[in-house]
PyMOL CGO cylinders between C-alpha atoms (Angstrom):
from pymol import cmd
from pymol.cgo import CYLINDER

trace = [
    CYLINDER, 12.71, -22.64, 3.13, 10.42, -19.52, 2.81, 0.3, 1, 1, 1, 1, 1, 1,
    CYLINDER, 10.42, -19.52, 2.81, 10.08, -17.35, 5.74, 0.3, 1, 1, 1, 1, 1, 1,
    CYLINDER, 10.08, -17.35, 5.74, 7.12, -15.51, 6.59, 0.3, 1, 1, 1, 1, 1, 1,
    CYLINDER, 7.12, -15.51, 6.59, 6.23, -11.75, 5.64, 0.3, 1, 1, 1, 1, 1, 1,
    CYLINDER, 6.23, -11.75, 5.64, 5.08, -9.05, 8.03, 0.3, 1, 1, 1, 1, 1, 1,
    CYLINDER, 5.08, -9.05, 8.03, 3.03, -6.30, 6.63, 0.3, 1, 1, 1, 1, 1, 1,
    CYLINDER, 3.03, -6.30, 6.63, 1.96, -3.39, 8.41, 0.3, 1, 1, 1, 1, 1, 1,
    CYLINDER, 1.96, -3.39, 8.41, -1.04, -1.38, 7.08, 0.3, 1, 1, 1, 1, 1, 1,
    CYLINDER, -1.04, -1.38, 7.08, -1.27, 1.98, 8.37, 0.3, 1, 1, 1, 1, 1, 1,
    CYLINDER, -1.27, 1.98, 8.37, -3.74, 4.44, 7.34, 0.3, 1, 1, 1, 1, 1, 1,
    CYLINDER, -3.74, 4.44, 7.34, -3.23, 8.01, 7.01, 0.3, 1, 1, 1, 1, 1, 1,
    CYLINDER, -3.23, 8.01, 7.01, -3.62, 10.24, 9.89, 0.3, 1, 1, 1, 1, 1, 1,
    CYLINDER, -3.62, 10.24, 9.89, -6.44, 12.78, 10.45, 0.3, 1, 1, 1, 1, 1, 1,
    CYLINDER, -6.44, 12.78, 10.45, -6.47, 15.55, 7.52, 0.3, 1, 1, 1, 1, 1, 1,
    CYLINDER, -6.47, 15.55, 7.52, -7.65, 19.14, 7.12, 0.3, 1, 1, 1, 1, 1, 1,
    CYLINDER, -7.65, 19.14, 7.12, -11.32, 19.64, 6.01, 0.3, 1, 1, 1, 1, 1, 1,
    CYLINDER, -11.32, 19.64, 6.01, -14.91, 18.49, 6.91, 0.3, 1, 1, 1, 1, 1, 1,
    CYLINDER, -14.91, 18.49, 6.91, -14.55, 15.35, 7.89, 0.3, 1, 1, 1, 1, 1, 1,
    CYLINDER, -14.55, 15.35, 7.89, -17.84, 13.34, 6.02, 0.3, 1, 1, 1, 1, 1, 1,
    CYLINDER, -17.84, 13.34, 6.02, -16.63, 14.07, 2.77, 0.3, 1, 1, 1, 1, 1, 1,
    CYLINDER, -16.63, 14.07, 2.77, -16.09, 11.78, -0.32, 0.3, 1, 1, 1, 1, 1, 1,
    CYLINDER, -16.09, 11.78, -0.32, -12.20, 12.17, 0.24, 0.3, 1, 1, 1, 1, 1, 1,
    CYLINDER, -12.20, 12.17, 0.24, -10.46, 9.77, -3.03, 0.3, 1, 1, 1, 1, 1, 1,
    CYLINDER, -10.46, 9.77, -3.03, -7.47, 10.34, -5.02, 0.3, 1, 1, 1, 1, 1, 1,
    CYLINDER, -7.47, 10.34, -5.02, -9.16, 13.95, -6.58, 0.3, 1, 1, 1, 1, 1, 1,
    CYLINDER, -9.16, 13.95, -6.58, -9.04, 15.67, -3.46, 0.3, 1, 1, 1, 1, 1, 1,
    CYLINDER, -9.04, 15.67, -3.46, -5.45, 15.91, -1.92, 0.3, 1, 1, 1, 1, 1, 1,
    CYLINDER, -5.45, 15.91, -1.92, -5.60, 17.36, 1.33, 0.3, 1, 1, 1, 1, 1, 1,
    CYLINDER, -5.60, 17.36, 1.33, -2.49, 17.87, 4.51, 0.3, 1, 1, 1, 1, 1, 1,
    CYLINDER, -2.49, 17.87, 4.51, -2.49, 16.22, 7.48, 0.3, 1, 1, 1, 1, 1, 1,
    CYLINDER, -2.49, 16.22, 7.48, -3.31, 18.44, 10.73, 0.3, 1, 1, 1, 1, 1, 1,
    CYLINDER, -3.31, 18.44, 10.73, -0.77, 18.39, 13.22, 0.3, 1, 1, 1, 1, 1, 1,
    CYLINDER, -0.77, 18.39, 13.22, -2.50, 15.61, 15.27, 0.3, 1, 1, 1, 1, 1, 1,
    CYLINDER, -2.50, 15.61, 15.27, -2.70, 13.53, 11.89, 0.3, 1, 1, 1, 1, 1, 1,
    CYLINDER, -2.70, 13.53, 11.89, 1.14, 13.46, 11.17, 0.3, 1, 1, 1, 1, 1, 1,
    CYLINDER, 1.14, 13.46, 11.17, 1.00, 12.70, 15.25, 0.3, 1, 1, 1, 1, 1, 1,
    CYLINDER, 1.00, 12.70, 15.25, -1.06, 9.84, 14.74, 0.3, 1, 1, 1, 1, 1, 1,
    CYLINDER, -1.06, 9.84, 14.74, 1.60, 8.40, 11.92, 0.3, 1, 1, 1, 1, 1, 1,
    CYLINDER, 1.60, 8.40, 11.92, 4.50, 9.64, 14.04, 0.3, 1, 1, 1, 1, 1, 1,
    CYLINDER, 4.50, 9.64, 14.04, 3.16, 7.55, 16.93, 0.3, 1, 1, 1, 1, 1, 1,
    CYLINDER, 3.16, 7.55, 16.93, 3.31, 4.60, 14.79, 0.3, 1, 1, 1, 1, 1, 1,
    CYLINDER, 3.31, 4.60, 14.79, 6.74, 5.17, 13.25, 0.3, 1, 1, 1, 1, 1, 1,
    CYLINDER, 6.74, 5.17, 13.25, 8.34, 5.29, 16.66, 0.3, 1, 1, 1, 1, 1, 1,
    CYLINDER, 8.34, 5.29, 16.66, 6.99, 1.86, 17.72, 0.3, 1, 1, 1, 1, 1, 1,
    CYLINDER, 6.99, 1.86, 17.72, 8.06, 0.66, 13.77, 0.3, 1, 1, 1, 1, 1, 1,
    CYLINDER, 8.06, 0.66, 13.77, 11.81, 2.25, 14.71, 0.3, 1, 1, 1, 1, 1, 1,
    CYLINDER, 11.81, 2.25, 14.71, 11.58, 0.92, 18.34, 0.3, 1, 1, 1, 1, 1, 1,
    CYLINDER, 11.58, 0.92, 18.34, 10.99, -2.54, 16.46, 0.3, 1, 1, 1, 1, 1, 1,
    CYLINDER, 10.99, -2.54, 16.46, 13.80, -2.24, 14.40, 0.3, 1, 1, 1, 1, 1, 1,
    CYLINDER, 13.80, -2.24, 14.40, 12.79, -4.94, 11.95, 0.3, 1, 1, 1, 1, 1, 1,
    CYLINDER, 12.79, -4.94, 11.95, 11.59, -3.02, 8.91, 0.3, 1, 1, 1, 1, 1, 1,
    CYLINDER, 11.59, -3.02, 8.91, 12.82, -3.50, 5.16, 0.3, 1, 1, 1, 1, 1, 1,
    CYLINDER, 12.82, -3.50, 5.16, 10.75, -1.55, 2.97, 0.3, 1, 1, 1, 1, 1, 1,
    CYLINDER, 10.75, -1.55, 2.97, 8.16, 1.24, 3.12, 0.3, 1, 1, 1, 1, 1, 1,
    CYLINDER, 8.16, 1.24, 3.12, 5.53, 1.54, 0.44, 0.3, 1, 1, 1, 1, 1, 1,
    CYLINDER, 5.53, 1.54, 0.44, 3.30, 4.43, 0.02, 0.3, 1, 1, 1, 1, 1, 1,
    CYLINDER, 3.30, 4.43, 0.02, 0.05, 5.96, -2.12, 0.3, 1, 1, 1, 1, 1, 1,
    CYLINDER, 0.05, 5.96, -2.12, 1.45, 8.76, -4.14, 0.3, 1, 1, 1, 1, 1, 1,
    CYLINDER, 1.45, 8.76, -4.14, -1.07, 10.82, -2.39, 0.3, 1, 1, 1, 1, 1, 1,
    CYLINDER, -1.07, 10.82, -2.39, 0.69, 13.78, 0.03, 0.3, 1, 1, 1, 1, 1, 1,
    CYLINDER, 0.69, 13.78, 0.03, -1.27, 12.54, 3.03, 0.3, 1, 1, 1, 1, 1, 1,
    CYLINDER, -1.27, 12.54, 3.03, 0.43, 9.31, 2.72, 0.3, 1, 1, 1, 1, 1, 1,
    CYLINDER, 0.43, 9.31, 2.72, 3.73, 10.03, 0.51, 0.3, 1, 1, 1, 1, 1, 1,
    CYLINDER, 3.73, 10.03, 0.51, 5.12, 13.40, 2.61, 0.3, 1, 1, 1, 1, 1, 1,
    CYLINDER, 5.12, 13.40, 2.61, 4.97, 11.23, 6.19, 0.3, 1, 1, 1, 1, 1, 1,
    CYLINDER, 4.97, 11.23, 6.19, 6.35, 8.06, 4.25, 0.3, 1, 1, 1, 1, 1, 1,
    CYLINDER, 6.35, 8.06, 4.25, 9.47, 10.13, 2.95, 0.3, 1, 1, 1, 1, 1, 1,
    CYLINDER, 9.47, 10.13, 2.95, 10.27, 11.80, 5.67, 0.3, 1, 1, 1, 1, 1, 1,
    CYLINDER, 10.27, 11.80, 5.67, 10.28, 8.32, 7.93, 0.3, 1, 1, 1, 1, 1, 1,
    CYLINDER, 10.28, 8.32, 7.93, 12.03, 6.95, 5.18, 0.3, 1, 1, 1, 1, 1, 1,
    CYLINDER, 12.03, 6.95, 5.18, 15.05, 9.59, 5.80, 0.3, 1, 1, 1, 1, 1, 1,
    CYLINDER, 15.05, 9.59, 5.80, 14.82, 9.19, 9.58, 0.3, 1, 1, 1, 1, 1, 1,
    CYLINDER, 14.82, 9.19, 9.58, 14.75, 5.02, 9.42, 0.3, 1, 1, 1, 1, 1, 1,
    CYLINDER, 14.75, 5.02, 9.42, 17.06, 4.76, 6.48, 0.3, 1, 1, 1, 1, 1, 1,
    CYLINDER, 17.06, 4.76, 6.48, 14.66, 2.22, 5.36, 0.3, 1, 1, 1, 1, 1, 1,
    CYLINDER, 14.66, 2.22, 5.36, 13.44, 2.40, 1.21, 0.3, 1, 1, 1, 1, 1, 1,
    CYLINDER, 13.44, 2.40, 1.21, 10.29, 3.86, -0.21, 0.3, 1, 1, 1, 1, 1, 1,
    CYLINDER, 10.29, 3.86, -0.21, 8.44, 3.09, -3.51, 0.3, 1, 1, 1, 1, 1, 1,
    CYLINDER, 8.44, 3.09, -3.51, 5.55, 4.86, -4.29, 0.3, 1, 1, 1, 1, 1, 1,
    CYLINDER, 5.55, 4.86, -4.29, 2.56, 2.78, -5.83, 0.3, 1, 1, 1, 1, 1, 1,
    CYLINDER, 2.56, 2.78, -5.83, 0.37, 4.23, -7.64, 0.3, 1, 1, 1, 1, 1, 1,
    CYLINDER, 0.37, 4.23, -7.64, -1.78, 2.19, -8.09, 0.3, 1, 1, 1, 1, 1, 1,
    CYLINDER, -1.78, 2.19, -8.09, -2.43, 2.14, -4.14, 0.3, 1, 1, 1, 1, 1, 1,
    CYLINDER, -2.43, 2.14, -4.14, -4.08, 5.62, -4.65, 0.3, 1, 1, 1, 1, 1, 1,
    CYLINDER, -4.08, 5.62, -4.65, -7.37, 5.63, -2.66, 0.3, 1, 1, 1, 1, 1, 1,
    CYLINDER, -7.37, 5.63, -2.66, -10.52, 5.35, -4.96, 0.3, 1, 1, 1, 1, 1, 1,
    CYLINDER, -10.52, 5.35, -4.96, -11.87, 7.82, -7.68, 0.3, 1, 1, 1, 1, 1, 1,
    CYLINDER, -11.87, 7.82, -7.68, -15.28, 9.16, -5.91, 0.3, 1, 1, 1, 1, 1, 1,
    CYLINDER, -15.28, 9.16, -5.91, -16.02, 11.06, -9.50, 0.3, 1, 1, 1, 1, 1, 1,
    CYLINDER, -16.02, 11.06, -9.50, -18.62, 13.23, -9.64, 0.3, 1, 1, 1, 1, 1, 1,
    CYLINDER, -18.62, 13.23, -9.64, -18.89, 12.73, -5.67, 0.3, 1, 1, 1, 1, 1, 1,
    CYLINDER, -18.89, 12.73, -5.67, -15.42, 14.04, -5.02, 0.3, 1, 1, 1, 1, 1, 1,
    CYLINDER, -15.42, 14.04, -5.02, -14.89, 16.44, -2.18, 0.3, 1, 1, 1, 1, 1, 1,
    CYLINDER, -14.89, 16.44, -2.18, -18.74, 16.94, -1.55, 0.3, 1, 1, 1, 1, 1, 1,
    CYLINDER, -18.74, 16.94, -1.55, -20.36, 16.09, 1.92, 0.3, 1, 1, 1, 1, 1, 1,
    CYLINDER, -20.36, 16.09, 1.92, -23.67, 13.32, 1.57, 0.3, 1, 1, 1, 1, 1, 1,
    CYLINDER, -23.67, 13.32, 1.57, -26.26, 15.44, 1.59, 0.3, 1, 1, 1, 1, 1, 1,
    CYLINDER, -26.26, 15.44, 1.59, -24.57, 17.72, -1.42, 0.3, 1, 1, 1, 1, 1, 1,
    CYLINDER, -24.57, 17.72, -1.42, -24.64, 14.06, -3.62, 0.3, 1, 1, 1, 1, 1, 1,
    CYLINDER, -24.64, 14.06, -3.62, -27.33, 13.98, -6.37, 0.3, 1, 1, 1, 1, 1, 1,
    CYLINDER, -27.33, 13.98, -6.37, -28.12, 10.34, -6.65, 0.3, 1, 1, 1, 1, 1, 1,
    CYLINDER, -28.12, 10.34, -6.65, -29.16, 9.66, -3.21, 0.3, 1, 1, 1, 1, 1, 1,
    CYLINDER, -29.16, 9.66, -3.21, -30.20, 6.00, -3.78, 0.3, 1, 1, 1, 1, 1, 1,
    CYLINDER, -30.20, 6.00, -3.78, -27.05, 5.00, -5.24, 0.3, 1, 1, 1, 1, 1, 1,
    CYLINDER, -27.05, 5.00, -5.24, -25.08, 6.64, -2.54, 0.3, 1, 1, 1, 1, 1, 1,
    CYLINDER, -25.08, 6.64, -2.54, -27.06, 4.75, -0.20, 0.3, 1, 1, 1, 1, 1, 1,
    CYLINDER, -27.06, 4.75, -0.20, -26.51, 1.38, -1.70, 0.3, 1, 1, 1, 1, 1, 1,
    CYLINDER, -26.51, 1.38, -1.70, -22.72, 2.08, -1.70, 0.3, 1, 1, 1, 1, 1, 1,
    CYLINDER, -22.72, 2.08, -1.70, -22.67, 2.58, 2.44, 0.3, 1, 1, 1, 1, 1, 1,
    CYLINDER, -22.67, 2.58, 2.44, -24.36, -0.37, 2.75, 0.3, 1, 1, 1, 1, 1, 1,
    CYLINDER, -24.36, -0.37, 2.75, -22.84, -2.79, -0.31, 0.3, 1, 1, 1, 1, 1, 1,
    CYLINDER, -22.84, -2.79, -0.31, -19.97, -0.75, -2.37, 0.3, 1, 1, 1, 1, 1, 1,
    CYLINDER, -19.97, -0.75, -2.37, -19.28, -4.27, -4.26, 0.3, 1, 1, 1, 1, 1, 1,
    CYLINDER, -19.28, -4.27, -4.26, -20.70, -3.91, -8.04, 0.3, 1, 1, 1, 1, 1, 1,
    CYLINDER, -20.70, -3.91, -8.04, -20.98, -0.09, -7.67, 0.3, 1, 1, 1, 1, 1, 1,
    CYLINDER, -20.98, -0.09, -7.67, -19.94, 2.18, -10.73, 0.3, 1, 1, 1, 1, 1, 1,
    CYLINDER, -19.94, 2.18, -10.73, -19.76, 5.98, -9.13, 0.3, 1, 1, 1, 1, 1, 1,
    CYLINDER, -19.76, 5.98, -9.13, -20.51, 8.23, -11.49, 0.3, 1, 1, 1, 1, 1, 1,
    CYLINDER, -20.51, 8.23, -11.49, -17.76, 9.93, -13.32, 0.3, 1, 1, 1, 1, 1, 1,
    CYLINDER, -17.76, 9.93, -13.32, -15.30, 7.83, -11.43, 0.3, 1, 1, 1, 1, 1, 1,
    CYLINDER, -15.30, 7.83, -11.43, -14.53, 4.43, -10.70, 0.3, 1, 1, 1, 1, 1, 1,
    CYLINDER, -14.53, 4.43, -10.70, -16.35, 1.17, -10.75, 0.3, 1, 1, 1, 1, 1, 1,
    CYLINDER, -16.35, 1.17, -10.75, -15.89, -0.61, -7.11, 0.3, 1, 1, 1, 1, 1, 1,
    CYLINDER, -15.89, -0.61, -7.11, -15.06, -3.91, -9.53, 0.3, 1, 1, 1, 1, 1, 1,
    CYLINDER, -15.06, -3.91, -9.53, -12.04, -1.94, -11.20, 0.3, 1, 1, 1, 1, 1, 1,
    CYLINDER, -12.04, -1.94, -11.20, -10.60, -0.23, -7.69, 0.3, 1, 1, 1, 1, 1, 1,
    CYLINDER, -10.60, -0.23, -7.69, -10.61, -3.67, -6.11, 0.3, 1, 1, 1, 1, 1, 1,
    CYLINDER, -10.61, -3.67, -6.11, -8.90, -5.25, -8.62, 0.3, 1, 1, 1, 1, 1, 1,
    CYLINDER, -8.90, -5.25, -8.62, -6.28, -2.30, -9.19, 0.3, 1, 1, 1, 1, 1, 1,
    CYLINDER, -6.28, -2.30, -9.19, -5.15, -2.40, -5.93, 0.3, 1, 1, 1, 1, 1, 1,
    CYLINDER, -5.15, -2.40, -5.93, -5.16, -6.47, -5.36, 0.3, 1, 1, 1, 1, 1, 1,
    CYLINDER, -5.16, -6.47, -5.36, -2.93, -7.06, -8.29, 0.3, 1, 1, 1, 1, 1, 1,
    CYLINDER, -2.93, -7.06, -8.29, -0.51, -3.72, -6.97, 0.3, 1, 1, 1, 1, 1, 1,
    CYLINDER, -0.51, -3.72, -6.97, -0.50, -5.75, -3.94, 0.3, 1, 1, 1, 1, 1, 1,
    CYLINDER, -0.50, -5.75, -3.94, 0.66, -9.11, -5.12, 0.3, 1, 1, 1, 1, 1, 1,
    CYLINDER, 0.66, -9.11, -5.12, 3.14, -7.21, -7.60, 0.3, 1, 1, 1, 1, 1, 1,
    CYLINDER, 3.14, -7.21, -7.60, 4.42, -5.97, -4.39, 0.3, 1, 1, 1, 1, 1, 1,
    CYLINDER, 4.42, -5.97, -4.39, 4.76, -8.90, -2.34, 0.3, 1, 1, 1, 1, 1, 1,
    CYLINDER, 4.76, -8.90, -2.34, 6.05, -11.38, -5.47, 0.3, 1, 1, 1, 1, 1, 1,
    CYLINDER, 6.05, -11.38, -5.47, 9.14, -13.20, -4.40, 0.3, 1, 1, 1, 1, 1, 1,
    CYLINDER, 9.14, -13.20, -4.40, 9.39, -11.42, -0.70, 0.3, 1, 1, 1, 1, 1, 1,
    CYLINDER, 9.39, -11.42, -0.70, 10.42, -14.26, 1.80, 0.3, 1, 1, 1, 1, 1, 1,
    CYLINDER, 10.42, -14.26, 1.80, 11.61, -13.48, 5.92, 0.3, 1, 1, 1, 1, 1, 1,
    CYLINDER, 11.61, -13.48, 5.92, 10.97, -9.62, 5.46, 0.3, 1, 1, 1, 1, 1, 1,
    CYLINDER, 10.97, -9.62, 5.46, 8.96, -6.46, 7.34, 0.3, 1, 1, 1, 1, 1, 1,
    CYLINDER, 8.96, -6.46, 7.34, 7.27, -3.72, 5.17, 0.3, 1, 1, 1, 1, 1, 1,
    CYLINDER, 7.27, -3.72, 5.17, 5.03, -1.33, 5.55, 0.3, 1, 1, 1, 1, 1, 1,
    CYLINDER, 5.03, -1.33, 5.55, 2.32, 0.66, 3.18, 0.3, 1, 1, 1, 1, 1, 1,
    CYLINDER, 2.32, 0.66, 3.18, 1.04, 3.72, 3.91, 0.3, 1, 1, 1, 1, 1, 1,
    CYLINDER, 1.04, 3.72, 3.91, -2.39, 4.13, 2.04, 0.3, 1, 1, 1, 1, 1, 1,
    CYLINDER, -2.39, 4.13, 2.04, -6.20, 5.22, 2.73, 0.3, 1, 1, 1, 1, 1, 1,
    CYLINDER, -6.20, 5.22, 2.73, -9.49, 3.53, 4.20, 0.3, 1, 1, 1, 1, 1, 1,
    CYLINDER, -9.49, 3.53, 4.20, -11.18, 1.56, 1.39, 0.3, 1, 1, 1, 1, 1, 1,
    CYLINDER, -11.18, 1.56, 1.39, -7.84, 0.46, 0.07, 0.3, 1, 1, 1, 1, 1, 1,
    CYLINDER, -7.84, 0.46, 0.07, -6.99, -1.10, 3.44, 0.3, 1, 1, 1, 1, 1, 1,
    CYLINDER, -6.99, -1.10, 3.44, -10.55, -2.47, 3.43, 0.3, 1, 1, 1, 1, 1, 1,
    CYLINDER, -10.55, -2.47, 3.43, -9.91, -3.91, -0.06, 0.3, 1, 1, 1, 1, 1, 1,
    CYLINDER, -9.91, -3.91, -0.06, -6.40, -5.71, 1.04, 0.3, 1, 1, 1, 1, 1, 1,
    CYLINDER, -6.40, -5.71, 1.04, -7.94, -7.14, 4.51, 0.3, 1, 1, 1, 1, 1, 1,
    CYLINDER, -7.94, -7.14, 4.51, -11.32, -8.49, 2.38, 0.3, 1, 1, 1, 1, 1, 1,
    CYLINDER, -11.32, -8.49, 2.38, -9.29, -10.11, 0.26, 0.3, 1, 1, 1, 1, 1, 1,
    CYLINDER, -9.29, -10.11, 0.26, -6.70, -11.29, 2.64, 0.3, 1, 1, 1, 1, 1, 1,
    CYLINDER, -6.70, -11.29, 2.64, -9.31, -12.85, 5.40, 0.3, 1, 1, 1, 1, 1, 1,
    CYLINDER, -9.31, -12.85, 5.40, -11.71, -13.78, 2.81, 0.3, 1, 1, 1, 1, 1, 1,
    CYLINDER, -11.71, -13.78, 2.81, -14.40, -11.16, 4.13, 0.3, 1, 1, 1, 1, 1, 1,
    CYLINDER, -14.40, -11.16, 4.13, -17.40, -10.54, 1.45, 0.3, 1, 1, 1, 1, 1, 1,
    CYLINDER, -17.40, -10.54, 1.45, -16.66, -7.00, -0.16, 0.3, 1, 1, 1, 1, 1, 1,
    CYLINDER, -16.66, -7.00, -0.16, -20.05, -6.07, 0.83, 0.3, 1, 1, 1, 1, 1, 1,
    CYLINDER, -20.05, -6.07, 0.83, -18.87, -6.76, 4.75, 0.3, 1, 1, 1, 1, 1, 1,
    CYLINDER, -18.87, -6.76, 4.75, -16.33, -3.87, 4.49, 0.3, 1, 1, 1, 1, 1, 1,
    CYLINDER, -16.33, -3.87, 4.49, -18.13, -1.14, 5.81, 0.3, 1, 1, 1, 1, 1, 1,
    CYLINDER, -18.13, -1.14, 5.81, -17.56, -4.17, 9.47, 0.3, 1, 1, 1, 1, 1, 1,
    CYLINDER, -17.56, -4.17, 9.47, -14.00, -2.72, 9.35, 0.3, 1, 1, 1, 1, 1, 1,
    CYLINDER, -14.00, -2.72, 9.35, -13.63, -0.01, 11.51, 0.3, 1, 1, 1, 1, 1, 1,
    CYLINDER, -13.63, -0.01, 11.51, -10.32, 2.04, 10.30, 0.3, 1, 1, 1, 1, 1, 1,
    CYLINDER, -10.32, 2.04, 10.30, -10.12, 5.24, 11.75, 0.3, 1, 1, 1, 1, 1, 1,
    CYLINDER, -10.12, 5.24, 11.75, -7.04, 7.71, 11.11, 0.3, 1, 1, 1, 1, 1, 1,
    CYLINDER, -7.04, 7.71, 11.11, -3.52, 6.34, 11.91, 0.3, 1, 1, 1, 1, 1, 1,
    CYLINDER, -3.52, 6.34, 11.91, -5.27, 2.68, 12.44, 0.3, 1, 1, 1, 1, 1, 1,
    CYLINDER, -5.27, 2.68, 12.44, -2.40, 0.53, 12.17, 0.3, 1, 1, 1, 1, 1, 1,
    CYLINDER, -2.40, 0.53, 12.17, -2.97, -3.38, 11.48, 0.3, 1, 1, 1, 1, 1, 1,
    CYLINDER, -2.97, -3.38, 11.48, -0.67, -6.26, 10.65, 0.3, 1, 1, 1, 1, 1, 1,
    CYLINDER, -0.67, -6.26, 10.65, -0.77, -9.19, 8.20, 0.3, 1, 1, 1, 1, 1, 1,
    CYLINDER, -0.77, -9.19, 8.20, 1.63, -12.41, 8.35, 0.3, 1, 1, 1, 1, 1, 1,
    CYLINDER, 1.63, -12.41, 8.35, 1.61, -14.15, 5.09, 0.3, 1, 1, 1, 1, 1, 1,
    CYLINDER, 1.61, -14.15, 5.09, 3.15, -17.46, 4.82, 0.3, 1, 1, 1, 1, 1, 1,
    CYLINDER, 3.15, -17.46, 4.82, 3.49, -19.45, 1.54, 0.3, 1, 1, 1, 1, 1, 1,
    CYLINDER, 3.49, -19.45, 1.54, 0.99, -22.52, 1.40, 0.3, 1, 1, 1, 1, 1, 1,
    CYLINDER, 0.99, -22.52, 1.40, -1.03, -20.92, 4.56, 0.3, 1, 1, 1, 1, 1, 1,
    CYLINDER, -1.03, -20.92, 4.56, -3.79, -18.36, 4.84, 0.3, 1, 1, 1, 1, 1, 1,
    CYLINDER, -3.79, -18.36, 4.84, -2.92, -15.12, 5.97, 0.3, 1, 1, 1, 1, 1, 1,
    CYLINDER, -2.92, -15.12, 5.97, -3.25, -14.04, 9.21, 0.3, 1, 1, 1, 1, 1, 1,
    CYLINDER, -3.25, -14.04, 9.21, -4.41, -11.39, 11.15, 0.3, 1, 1, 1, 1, 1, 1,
    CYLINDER, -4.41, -11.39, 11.15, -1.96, -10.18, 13.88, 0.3, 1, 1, 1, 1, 1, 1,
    CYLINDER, -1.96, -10.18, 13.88, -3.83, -6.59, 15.11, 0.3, 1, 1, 1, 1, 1, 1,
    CYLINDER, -3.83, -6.59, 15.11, -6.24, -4.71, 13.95, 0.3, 1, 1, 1, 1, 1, 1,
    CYLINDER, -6.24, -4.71, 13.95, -5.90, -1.10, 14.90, 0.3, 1, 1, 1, 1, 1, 1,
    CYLINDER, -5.90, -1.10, 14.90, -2.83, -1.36, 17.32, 0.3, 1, 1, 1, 1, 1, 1,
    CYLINDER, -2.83, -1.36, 17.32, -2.60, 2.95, 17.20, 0.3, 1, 1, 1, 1, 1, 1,
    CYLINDER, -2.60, 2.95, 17.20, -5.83, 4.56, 15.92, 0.3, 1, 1, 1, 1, 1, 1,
    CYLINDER, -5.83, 4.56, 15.92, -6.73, 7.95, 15.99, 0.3, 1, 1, 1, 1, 1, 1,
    CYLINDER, -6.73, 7.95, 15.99, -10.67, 9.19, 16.09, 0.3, 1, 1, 1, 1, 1, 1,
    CYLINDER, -10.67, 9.19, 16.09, -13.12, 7.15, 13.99, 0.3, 1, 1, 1, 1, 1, 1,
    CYLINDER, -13.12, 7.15, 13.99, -14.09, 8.92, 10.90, 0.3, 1, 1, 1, 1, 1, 1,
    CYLINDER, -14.09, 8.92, 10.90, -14.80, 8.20, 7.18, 0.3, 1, 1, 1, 1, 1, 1,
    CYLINDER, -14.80, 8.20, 7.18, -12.16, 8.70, 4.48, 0.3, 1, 1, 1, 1, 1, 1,
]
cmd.load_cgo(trace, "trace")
């Protein structure tokens, strides 16, 4: 009889920089000391728990450095996914809103992302779809287990859309500051559900 699975979502903590920058997989920034606090704070309630199975990470350093080194300290396994990489921003990497030349389109992506192509990068279409079918790679087969994956803001957006069945141009509801931890229970033959939001969160900002 299939057990359910526990997955914990945790987004990076706080990183060095400006903070309303296009941050995606081009721009590869550390975590201040408060922002490996913020994931530290989490890993101590995960280790308190003592349920955990598997760790899986964004190859991205300010997910995959705090996911290794809890992975030593908890003894528990860590894959890195790719494919869990936050989003290519393109031509908008690493510059702050008001440095973006198409103004109109940058607009229409804060308020509706879903059918966007950003320019030089990725369609929203394609980085929904990457990380959906990571996910269910992931999760194929896993029955009565815990895991965790360490990843960025719009690809925890992505998952919990898809998961709760929330319109892709609703994300931007979600609010997922640094170090917001959240929890899925999947079930075969049931929907998901929601167990916490943001359990630990750090300040609200956009990644």
């Amino acid at each position: 009889m299939a057990e359910p699975v526990i997955v914990d979502l945790l987004r990076h903590g706080e990183v060095e920089g400006p903070v309303a920058i296009a941050r995606g997989c081009g721009t590869d920034v550390p975590l201040t000391e408060k922002g490996w606090q913020q994931m530290h704070s989490v890993a101590q309630s995960l280790h308190l728990e003592g349920s955990l199975t598997a760790i899986a990470t964004s190859p991205l350093s300010r997910c995959a450095l705090f996911t290794e080194s809890f992975s030593n300290s908890s003894h528990v396994p860590a894959t890195i996914l790719d494919q869990m990489r936050e989003i290519d921003f393109g031509h908008w990497e690493g510059k702050q809103a008001s440095e973006i030349k198409e103004q109109e389109l940058l607009s229409r992506f804060m308020e509706n992302p879903d059918g966007i192509q950003i320019p030089g990068g990725e369609s929203f279409q394609q980085f929904g779809e990457r990380v959906i079918t990571t996910w269910d790679n992931w999760l194929e087969g896993a029955s009565g287990e815990h895991r965790l994956l360490v990843s960025h803001g719009l690809v925890k957006r992505i998952l919990l859309a898809h998961l709760l069945g929330i319109p892709v141009s609703h994300i931007w509801r979600l609010a997922l500051p640094y170090g917001a931890w959240s929890r899925i229970s999947l079930l075969k033959g049931e929907q998901p559900r929601l167990l916490f939001l943001n359990k630990e969160t750090g300040e609200s900002c956009v990644d």
